[in-house]
Structures are given as structure tokens and as C-alpha cells.
N, C-alpha and C positions, 0 to 999 in steps of 0.2 A: 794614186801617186802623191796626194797630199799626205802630207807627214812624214816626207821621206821614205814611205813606203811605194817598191814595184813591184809588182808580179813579175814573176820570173817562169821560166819552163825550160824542162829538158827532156830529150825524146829519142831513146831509137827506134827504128823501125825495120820492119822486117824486110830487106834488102834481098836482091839479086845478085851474086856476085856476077860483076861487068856488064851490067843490064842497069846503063844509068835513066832509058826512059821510064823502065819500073820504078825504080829508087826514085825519080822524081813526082811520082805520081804518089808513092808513099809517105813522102815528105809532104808532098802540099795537103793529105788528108791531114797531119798534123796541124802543119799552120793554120788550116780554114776551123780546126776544132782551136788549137788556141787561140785566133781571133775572137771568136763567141764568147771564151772565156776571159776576155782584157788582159790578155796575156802581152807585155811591150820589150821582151827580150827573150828569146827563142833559141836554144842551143842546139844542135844535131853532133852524131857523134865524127870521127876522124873519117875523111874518105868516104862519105856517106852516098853522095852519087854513084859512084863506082863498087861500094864494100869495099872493105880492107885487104880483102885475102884474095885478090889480084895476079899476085908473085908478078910474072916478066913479063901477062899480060901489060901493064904501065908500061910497057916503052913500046906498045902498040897505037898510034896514031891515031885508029879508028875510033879506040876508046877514048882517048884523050880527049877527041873533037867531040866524042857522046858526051862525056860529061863538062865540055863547056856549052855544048846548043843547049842542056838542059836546063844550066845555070842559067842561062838568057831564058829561057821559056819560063822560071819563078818570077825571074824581075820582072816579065811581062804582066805575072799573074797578082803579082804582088804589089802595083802599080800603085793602089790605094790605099794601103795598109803604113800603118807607120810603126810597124812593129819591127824592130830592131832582130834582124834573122841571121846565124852564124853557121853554116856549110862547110864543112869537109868536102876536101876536092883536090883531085890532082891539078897541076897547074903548071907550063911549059913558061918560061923566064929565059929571056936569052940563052935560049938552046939548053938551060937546065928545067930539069922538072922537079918541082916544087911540091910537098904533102904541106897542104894548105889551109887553112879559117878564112872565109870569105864571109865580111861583115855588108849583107846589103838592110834597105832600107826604103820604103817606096818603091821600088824599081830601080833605084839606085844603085852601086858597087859604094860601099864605104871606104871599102881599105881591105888586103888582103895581107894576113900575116902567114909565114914559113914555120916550120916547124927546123927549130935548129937540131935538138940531140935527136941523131939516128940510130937507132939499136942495131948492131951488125954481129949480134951473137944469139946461141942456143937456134931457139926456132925464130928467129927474125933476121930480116939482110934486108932493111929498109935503104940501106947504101949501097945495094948494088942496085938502085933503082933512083932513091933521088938524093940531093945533092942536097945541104946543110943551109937551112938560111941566116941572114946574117943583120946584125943590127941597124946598117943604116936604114935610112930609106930610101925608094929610088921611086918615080912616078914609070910607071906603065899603063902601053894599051890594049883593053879590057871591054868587050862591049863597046865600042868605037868614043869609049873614052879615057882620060887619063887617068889612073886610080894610082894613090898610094900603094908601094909592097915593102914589106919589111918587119923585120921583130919589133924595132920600137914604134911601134904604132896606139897612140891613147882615141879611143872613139869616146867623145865630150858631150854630153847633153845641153842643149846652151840654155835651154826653160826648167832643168833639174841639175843645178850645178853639182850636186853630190856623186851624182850620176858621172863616174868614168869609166870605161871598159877599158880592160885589157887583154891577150890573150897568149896562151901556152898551147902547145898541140904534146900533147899525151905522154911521150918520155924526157920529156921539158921537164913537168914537175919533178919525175925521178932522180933528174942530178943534181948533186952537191948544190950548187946553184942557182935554183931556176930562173928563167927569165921574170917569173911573175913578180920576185923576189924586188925587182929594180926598178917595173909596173909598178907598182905598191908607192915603192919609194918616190917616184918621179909624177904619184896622183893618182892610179887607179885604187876603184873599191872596190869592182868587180872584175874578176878574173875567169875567163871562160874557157874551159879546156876540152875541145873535140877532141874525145879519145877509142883507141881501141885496143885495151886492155886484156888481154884471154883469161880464162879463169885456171884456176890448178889450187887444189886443195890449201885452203887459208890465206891465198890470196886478197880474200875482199875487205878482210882483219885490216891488213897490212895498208891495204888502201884507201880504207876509209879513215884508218887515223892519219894517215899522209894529206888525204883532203883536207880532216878536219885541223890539224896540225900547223898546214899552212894557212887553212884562213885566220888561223889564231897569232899567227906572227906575225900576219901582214896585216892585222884589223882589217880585214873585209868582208866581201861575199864571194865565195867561191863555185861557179859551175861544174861541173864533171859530167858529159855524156859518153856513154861506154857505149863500144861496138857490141849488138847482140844477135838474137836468132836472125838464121837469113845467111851468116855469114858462112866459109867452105869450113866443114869441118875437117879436114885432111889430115890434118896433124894437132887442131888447136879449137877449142869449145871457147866460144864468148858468150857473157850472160848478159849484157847491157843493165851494168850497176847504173844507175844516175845520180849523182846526191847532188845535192844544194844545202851548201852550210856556209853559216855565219859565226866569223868569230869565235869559231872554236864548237860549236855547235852544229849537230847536221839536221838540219830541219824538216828535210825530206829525202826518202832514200826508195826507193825501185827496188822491188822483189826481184831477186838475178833469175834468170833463162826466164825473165816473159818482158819482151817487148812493148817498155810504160813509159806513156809520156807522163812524166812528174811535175807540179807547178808548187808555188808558194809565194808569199810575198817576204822580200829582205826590206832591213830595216836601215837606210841612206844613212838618215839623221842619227843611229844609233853609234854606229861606225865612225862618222865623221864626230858626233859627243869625245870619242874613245882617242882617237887620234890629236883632237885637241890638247886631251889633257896628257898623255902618254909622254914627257918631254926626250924620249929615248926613240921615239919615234922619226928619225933626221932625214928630213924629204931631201932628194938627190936634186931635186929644181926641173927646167926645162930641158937641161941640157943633153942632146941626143937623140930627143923625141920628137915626134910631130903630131899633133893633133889635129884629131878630124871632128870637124860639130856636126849635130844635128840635131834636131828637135821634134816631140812631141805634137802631134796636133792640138792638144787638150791634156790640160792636167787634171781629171777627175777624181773623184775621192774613190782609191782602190777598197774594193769591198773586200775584207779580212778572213781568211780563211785559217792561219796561223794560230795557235791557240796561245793565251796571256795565261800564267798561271794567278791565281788567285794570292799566292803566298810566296812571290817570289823570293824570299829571303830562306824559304824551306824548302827542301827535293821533293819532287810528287813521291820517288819510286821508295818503299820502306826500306832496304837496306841502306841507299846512298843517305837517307836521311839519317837512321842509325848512325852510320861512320860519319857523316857531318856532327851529328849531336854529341859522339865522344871526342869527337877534333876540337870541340871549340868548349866541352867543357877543359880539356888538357890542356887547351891554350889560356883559359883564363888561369885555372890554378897556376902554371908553369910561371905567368906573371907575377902572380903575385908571392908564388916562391922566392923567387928572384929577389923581390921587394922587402920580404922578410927577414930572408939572407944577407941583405944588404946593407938592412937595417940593426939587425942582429935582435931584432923584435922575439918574444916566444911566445906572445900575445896578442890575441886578436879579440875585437868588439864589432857585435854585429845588433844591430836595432832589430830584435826579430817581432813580425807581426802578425804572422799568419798566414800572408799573402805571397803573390809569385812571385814577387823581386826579390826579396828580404828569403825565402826559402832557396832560392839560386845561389845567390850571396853565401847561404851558410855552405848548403853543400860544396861550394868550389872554396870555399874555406877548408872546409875539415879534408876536401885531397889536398891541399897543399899543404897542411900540416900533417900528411900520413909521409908526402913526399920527403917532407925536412925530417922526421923520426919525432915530430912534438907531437903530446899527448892531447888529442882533443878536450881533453879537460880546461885547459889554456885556451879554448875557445870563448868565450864570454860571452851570451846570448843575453840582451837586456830587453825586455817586455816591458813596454811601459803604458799601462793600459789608463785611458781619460774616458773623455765627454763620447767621443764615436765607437769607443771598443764593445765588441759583441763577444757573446759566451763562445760560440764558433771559434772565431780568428786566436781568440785567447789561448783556448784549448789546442787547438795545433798549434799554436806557437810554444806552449810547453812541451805538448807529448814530442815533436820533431825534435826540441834540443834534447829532451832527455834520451831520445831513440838515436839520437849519433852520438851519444855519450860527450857533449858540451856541457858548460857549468851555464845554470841559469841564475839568473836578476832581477826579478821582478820590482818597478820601482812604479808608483803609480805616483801621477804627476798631477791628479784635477787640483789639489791645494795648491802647488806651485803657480798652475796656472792660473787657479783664483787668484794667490794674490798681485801676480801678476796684470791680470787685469785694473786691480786697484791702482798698483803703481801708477798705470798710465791713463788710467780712467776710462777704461773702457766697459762697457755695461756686456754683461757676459750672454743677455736675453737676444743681444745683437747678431745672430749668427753670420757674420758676415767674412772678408778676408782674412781681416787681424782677426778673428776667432780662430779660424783654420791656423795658419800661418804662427799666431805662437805656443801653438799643442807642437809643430813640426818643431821650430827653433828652438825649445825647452829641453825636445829628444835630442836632438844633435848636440845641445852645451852638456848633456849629462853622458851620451858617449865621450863625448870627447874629454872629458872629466874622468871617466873609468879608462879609457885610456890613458890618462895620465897616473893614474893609481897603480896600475897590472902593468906597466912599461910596455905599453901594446901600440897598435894600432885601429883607428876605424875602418872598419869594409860601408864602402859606399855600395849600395843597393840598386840605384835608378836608375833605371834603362835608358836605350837609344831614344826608343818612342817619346816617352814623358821629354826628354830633351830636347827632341826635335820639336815640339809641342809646346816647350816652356813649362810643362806641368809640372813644378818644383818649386819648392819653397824655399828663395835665395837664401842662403845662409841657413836653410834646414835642412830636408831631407838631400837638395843640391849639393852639400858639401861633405867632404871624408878624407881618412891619408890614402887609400885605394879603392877606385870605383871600380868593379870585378867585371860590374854588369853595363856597362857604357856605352859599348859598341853592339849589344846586343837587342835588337826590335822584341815589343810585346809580344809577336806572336810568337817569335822563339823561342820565348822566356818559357811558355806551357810546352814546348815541345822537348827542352834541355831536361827542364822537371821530370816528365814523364817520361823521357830516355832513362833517368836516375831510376826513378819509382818500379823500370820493367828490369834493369840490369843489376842494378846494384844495391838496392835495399831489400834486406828480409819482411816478410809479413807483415809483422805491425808497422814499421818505419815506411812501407808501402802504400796500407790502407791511409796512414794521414797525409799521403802525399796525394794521393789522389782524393783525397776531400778539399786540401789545398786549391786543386786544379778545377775542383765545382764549386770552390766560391767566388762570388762577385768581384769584379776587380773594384777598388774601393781604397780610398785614403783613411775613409773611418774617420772623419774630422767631428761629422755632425754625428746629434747624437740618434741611436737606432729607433726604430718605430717596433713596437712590440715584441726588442730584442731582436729585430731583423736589421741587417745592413740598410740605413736610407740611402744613401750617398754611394750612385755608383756612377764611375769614373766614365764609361763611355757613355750614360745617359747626356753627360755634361759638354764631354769634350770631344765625343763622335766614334763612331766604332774604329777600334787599334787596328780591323784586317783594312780598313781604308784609310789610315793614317799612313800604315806600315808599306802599301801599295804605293800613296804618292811619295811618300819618303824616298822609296826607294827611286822612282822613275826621277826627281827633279835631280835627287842626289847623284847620283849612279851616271845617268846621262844628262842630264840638265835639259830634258825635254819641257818643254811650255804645258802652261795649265789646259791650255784647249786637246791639245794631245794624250796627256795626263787622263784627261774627262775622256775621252774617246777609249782609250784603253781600257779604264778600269769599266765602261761597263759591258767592252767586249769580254773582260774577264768575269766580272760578275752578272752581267744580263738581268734579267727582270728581279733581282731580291731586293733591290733599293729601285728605287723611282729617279729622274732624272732631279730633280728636284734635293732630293738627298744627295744624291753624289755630288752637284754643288752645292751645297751649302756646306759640305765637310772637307770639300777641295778648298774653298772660299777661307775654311777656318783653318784651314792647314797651311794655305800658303801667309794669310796674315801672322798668324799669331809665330809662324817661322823667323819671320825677319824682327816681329815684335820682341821676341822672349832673347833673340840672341845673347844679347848682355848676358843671361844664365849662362850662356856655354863659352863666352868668352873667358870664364876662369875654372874652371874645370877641372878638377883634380886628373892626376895620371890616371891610367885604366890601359888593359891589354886593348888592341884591336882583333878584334875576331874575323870580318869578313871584307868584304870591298866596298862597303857604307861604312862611315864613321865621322863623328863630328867633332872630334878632338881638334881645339883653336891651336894645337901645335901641329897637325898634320895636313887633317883632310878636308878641313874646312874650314878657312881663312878669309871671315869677311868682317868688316867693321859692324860693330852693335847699331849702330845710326843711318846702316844701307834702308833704301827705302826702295817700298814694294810697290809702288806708283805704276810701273810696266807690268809688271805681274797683276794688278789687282786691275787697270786698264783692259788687261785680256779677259780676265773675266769678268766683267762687266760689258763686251762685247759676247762674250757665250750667253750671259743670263740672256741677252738682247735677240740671239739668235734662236735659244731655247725656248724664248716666250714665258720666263719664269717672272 
């Protein structure tokens, strides 16, 4: 449960129709198996004491009273448990009978919520049997105490404030409407839905995007237990779908016609990151609702069974990556179309070097001049090879512009920069910042120079990563009239390439793309050691798939460092040492707030994804924020790691 993380479960079972002391015997085998497994919110599907398919048995008395003595015989059993348990149950209300979610707890009755939309067509007639519940609340007696009944009912954790339940009963979700819809608004995250849904050809299509749809709208965690085997087959087959999805994701889904109890854990703090920042998000308040607390014996650290992907800024599955990787080359060219057009530009300069930023750059150049009808030839590739350039990067950087039919420049700059160093008296043996830093600044005064010649513009090259890192040379490779590649992370940058290199480039424009993709990532500042690249970029400044991992997690959700560390080496496990992962956490969150000044001027750039650090949009913080809490945090983790 720390970090905003619970385990969750959901469960049918294989039911008796109207044989609620079976049904309960089948339910507790659940509960005592999710017990073992620190499972602290337990879903069962609609009517679960009873089954569902009942018909006018429900207005038989005997059963009614079977399935409340059974209900009291869980609470008895359940006495010690503080696992938050949800029942389907019929339920007798001032002479009406109610299809019911009974939220117990310890032994306790939480609160029991009605199910308001009744289906009274094709094969169901839930209204000729119970009666529609309604929002207020009213207190009832229940196990010879008073319980909350009612639709607005919020169950509150008071030692996990993230933690709200609320709940829908089965054809809730299906109207225009639903209740969960105003749950959401008035404070739940999680929404639990006892259901029993029958199955019929394409059905589970329909409702799984209905789960997953609405957890996406209402930023939460959504439950679904479906009624399954066990139930009458008469007229209607149930398969006991289960899913559990988060925000638009379904994390865990039950193979239909076999009776699975499903678990996972959902992510508190993720949802509530999301809700913060969402300003269209407009909570309804207190008004209507009542809340019931309760609390956790222990918040222990939930052991993670969910998997972190290693790359979250790329899809595991290869096609969604495919259609990801032409979406966002379209969206960059589309921008910078625009910017051309707007410009009335028919000229573009690109710094090209060999490498994967500056090869992204051209490519989504030369589509958007295929888009406006201009001749790639107006493209303008300048090479400007110094102190760090190798035969390698060289060489691809000519054969690439010549293979997309761009006009190249070759300008080599080491005399420049010699005398440059005289000007300022710098000793050129000194390989130090200013030796880097005025090989970059020299490239950018001479772009932006051919751009003034060819009435063009410069394409800025440098990625999310390097930004979010500060790894830019202010007023060098940092600045341009359109940064293409800005909102685009490192590791993307190889995968956009290699989308190019498999779709759209013939053979030889192919073969250099993919030499591109097996060379060192490298600035090429210093100079090489026996023609080989010395200088490579994540020797220095830490590997990009761990850069691009906490980017994304502080950015995205604003989850803390200690959290951050937790995740990524459930994502990566033993390939780095504890040890590594901070000190590149450590370097990632300082040199973040350090480098900011770089991004607070920042030339335009398309945004591509749901990270971006554009000082006009997505990330609005002053250059002089200090990391004092953030580096605080970690320096109680080094403390705790024993580093």
C-alpha cells in the first residue's frame, strides 16, 4: 500500500442457483485465498449469495432470509480481516427488495449500495422483482445495527486518503449516465461494479471498452465482476468476464466461461498525479453524499505483481509501435509544415552529423517539404566536421543527405575555432567546457548564417532527453527557428529512425540508416582515439533508457524519487545494481532543476506525446526552483540503501 499502491481482486464463483449456503462457502474459499495473498479490496459479482438467475424465486422469503443469515455468517468469519469485501445480495428495504453491493469490513456492514437502472427488456425483468434505488441515503437495520443504504454512498480510507470507493451494480454502467460518473466527481477513484452480464456473440468487445472507457473519463480504478459458471442456463450463458482497469487501461482481464479470481495492484497516487493536473476535471464537492471511513490495520509495502515497462514512452506490442512511430513522425513534419507555410520559407538548414537526432531532423524535414511540393534539393545539410569528428559519422552524414536527395555543405570549422580560441585565450590542449561548447556555438552562428543566405530556416535537432538533462550547449546546438525533435525522448529517437529505415527508405538509404543506429551516441567534441569515437554520451551522463524511465515518471505523474527508485528496478531488475540506479536518479533529478535556464527559452517544436517540456505549455517552472526536497529524498534513500 505504500506508494499509492493496493492490491485489488475480483472473483466469481461457481454458484448454486438459490443455494445461498453454497454460494457462501464458495465465496469464503475466495476470501481466505485472497487473504494469503494481501489482497485489501475484494469484489464478488451481482447477487452472488443467491446467483442471479433466480427469476420470482426473489420474492420468496425463504431465500431472502438464506441469503441474509449467510451474509452474517461471513461477517462472523471475517471478523479479523480487514480486507474491504463487496457482495452482491438481495436485500428487503421497507417492504422493497433491493439488488444490492454490501461493503463489509472486519465483521462489520460498511454501507450497502442499490442498484438503481433495472433492465426490464428482451431476457431480463429485473423490475418485476426489485424496486430502483435511489440517491439519497437513509440509515437502516442490518445485523442489529444501523448501516448506511443508498447510491451516494463514498467508503473513505482514513490512513490511505487516495483511497475512495464507490460503487455501480451492473446496468448502472450501461446508461447514458452512470452513477459512477458523479462517484468520480464528488471523490471516488475506485469504482466497483457487482455485475452479471450474459455473454452473446461480441458482447465482451463491447464491454470491455465500456470498462475501460469509463475508467478513462473518470481517472480511476475500475472493478467489474461478472456473474459466471454455476449460473441457470435457461435461456442465458454467463462467462464471469472480470477486468480491472486503470485509467483507460485494463490490467487484468479473466479468461470468460472459467471461474478466476483475478488480482493486481492499481496505482492511488497515479490517478490522483492525473486529477490534479486535469483542470477540466470539476469535482461536484460533498454535496449529496455521505461518507463512510475506515481504515487499514497496517500499511505495508505491497509486493508488485503489475509489470513497469522498461520503455514507457514506446508500445511493447510491434504494430501499435509501428502506428505510434508514423503518428509522430506526421505530427512533427505536419508542424513544421505549417511553420514553413507560414513563413513562406522554401529553405531549410539542418546541422547534420551522423548521429540520431540530427538524422530524425532531416528525415522529418524532407516529409514536410514532399508535403508543401518543395524540392528536396532546398534542403541544406551542413557537415561541419572539427576536433571530435570520426570517418564513421562523417561518412553517414554525407551518404544520408545525398540518399534523400538534399544539397550538402561541407564547412569544416577547426581554423575557426583555432582562432577563436586565441581571441579569448584559451589554450586549445585544455580539453575542457569551453573547448566543447565553442565547436557547438561556431555550428550554430554558421547555420544560422546559411540560413540567412538561402532565406531558409534552421531545424533544431535536440531531443526531450538532452533537455530534460540540460545536455545542450546554451546558445549552440540548444538554439534554432524549429526544434522538430523536442518533445521527442532518446530512446524514441532510435525507434522513429528505424521505423524510417524499415518503411520508407530503399536499400542503400537503408543500409546508412541502420549504421546510424549502431553508432555511439556522442557529441563528438573531443577528439577520437585511433579514429574511434572517445566521447560517448551515456558514459558521461548515464544511460538515456534510465534517463527517459525517470523523465517520464516525475514528469507524467510527478511521482517522488523514492518511488521513481522503486519502479524502475521493478522494471529493470538485476541489469544495474542498486547503486547505479541512484546515482543516475540522483543525476537526473539535480541536473533537472539545474539546467532549467536551457528550457526556459526554447524555440517552438511540435509536441508529440504526453511529456513535453516546452516553457509555454507543459512545463512552467522558474530556472531558480530548488531541488532541496527532491535531493532531501534522496539522501534519506542513499541512507536507507546503505550506499
Amino acid at each position: 500500500m505504500k506508494d499509492g499502491f493496493l492490491k485489488v481482486g475480483v472473483a466469481c464463483v461457481d454458484v448454486k442457483v438459490a443455494d445461498p449456503a453454497y454460494n457462501k462457502e464458495k465465496v469464503m474459499e475466495v476470501v481466505y485465498r485472497a487473504k494469503e495473498r494481501g489482497t485489501k479490496l475484494l469484489l464478488f459479482p451481482e447477487l452472488v449469495l443467491t446467483a442471479y438467475t433466480c427469476g420470482d424465486l426473489f420474492l420468496q422469503k425463504t431465500l431472502l432470509d438464506g441469503a441474509k443469515e449467510q451474509l452474517f455468517a461471513i461477517l462472523k468469519e471475517t471478523r479479523e480481516m480487514d480486507m474491504v469485501i463487496v457482495l452482491g445480495m438481495p436485500l428487503v428495504v421497507n417492504h422493497k427488495l433491493y439488488n444490492c453491493g454490501v461493503f463489509i469490513q472486519k465483521g462489520k456492514i460498511l454501507g450497502v449500495v442499490p442498484k438503481h437502472y433495472l433492465p426490464n427488456y428482451s431476457e431480463f425483468y429485473e423490475a418485476r422483482h426489485f424496486a430502483p434505488g435511489e440517491k439519497e441515503v437513509q440509515r437502516i437495520r442490518l445485523g442489529g445495527e444501523e448501516v448506511p443504504f443508498g447510491m451516494n454512498l463514498l467508503f473513505c480510507c482514513e490512513n490511505m486518503e487516495e483511497l475512495v470507493i464507490g460503487c455501480e451494480v451492473c446496468e448502472d454502467l450501461w446508461a447514458p449516465l452512470p452513477p459512477s460518473t458523479h462517484h468520480a466527481l464528488a471523490g471516488a477513484t475506485v469504482i466497483c461494479n457487482p455485475s452479471a452480464s450474459d455473454e452473446t456473440t461480441t458482447k465482451d468487445t463491447y464491454r470491455k471498452g465500456l470498462v475501460s472507457y469509463q475508467s478513462a473519463r473518470l481517472v480511476c480504478a475500475y472493478l467489474y465482476a461478472c456473474a459466471g459458471e454455476g449460473e441457470s442456463t435457461q435461456d442465458l450463458v454467463y462467462s464471469g468476464h472480470n477486468m480491472i482497469a486503470e485509467y483507460g487501461s485494463v490490467l487484468k482481464e479473466s479468461r470468460r466461461f472459467e471461474n478466476e479470481f483475478i488480482e493486481t495492484e492499481i496505482d492511488l497516487q497515479r490517478l490522483e498525479a492525473d486529477r490534479r493536473r486535469m483542470t477540466t476535471f470539476e469535482t461536484e464537492g460533498e454535496d449529496g453524499y455521505t461518507r463512510v471511513y475506515f481504515k487499514y490495520d497496517s500499511l505495508d509495502e505491497t509486493t508488485l505483481t503489475r509489470k513497469f515497462s522498461r520503455t514507457p514512452f514506446i508500445p511493447a506490442d510491434k504494430k501499435d509501435r509501428e502506428k505510434r512511430c508514423d503518428e509522430i513522425l506526421t505530427i512533427q513534419a505536419m508542424g513544421l509544415k505549417k511553420r514553413l507555410a507560414h513563413t513562406g520559407c522554401q529553405s531549410a538548414v539542418v546541422g547534420i552529423s551522423g548521429g540520431l537526432d540530427s538524422t530524425l531532423a532531416v528525415l522529418v524535414t524532407a516529409r514536410a517539404f514532399d508535403m508543401l511540393g518543395i524540392p528536396r534539393k532546398n534542403i541544406v545539410c551542413v557537415t561541419m566536421p572539427c576536433f571530435g569528428t570520426t570517418d564513421r559519422t562523417y561518412s553517414n552524414a554525407v551518404t544520408l543527405t545525398k540518399k534523400l536527395g538534399a544539397s550538402l555543405r561541407e564547412i569544416r570549422i577547426n581554423k575557426a575555432v583555432d582562432q577563436h580560441f586565441k581571441d579569448i585565450g584559451h589554450n586549445p590542449d585544455k580539453h575542457d567546457v569551453t573547448y566543447e561548447n565553442s565547436q557547438a556555438r561556431e555550428r550554430t552562428q554558421i547555420l544560422m548564417d546559411i540560413a540567412n543566405q538561402t532565406d531558409g530556416m534552421v531545424i533544431g535537432t535536440g531531443d526531450m532527453s538532452e533537455l530534460a538533462l540540460g545536455w545542450a550547449t546554451y546558445n549552440g546546438d540548444h538554439m534554432s527557428m524549429y526544434a522538430v525533435n523536442c518533445s521527442v525522448p532518446k530512446t524514441l529517437v532510435r525507434h522513429l529512425v528505424r521505423y524510417y529505415a524499415d518503411t520508407c527508405a530503399e536499400e542503400e538509404l537503408k543500409k546508412v540508416l541502420l549504421d546510424i543506429l549502431d553508432t555511439p551516441v556522442s557529441p563528438e567534441l573531443l577528439p577520437p582515439v585511433d579514429g574511434v569515437i572517445s566521447q560517448k554520451t551515456e558514459d558521461l551522463v548515464g544511460p538515456y533508457e534510465l534517463h527517459d524511465f525517470f523523465l517520464y515518471y516525475m514528469l507524467r505523474f510527478g511521482f517522488t524519487p523514492e518511488k521513481i527508485f522503486r519502479l524502475v528496478k521493478e522494471a529493470f531488475g538485476e541489469e544495474y545494481d542498486d547503486a547505479t540506479y541512484y546515482k543516475w536518479l540522483r543525476t537526473f533529478c539535480w541536473r533537472f532543476f539545474a539546467q532549467h535556464f536551457k528550457r526556459s527559452c526554447l524555440p517552438d517544436g511540435p509536441k508529440v506525446g504526453s511529456v513535453a517540456v516546452s516553457p509555454r505549455g507543459d512545463l512552467r517552472m522558474p530556472s531558480d526552483a530548488s531541488p532541496a526536497v527532491w535531493m532531501a529524498q534522496l539522501d534519506a534513500l542513499k541512507e536507507k540503501l546503505g550506499l
